[in-house]
N, C-alpha and C positions, 0 to 999 in steps of 0.2 A: 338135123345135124347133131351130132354127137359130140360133146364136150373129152377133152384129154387129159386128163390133170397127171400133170406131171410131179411126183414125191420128190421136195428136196431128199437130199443126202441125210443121213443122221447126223449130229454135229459133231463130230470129231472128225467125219470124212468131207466135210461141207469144202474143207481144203486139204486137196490131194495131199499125202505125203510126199515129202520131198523124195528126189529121184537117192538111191543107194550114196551114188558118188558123193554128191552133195552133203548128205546125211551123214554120213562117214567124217567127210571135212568138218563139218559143224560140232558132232562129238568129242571130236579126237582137238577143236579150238577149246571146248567147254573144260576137258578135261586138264587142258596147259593153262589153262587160269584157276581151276576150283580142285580142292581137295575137300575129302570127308573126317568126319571125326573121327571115325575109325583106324584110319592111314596114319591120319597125323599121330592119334596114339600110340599105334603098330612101330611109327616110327620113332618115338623117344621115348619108347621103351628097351629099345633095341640097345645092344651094348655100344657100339660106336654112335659116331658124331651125326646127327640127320640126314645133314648137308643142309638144314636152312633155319632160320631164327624164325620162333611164333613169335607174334607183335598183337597184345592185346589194345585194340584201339578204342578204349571204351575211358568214360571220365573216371575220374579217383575213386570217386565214391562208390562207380560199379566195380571198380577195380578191389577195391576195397571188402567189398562184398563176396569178392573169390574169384579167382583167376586160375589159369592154368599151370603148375608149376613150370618153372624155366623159363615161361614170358617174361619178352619183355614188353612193360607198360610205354606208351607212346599214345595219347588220343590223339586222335585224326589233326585236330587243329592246330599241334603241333609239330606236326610232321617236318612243313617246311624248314622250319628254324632249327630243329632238331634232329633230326634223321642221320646227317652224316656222321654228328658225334655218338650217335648209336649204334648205327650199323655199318656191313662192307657191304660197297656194292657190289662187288662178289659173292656172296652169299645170296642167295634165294630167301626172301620173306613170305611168311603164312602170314595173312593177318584174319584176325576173329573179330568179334565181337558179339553183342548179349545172342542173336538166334536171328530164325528166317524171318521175322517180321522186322527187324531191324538191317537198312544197309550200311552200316557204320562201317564193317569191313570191305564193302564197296568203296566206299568214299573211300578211306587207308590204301587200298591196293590201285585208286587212280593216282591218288598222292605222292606212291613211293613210285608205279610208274613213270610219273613226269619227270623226276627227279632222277629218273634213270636207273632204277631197280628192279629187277625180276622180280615177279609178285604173283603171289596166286593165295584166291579167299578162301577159307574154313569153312564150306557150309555145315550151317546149326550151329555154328558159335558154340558159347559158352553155355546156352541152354541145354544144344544136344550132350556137350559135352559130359555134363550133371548127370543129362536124364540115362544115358549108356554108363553109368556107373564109373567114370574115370574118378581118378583124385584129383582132388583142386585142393586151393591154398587161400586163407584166411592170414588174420593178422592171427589169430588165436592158434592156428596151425593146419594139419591138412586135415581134409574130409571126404568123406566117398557115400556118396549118396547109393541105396537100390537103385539095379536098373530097373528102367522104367518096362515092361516085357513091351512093349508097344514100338519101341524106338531101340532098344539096346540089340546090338551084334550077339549071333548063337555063340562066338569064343570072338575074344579081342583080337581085332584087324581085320574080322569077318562080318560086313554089314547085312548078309546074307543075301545078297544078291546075285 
């Protein structure tokens, strides 16, 4: 008798891809909640108004440490108590915070959900922000760090993808 062994899948096909439709839906959900650092730039750079308030959700002392010009500061734990004296909820909020190893902009954009706000998160925060060469803002003034070639957009608002 003869043995048959059969090859798992390599692992990334160990589970099928989802079917087109599906995949498509899932996308097009990811991208009504997350924007890139790049966009966000692209877009307050631009001569007119965004359409939406950044919200740096990070404590003082990161705040402190450098923010994104034109945020507004708001940590997470304050949200409830203070959101509506800050924002409209007509307005569309970005919220950030320090980069992908941190979900502090997660927690933020559940916050200002419940509360009945449009929200969508910043991924890479204020780390990518730094590392793609944007300006930020200190108490001592603003700064523009080298991009990083590893992370930074070939021309701003182009992540190159």
């Amino acid at each position: 008798m003869t043995e048959t062994f059969v090859t798992a899948p390599n692992p990334v096909l160990r589970v099928a891809p989802a079917a087109p439709a599906e995949a498509a839906a899932h996308f097009r959900a990811s991208l009504a909640r997350q924007a890139d650092v790049s966009d966000v730039a692209a877009a307050l750079a631009g001569a007119a108004d965004p359409g939406f308030v950044l919200l740096d959700s990070r404590s003082t002392a990161a705040w402190d440490q450098g923010h994104i010009p034109g945020a507004v500061h708001l940590p997470t734990a304050f949200i409830p108590e203070q959101a509506a004296g800050l924002l409209d909820r007509d307005v569309p909020v970005v919220t950030y915070c320090w980069g992908p190893g941190c979900n502090g902009a997660t927690r933020a954009a559940l916050a200002l959900a419940e509360l009945g706000y449009r929200v969508k998160e910043m991924l890479g925060g204020f780390e990518y922000w730094v590392r793609e060469g944007f300006e930020f803002e200190t108490w001592q003034g603003r700064e523009r760090r080298t991009p990083d070639p590893l992370t930074a957009p070939a021309q701003q608002g182009d992540c190159g993808c």
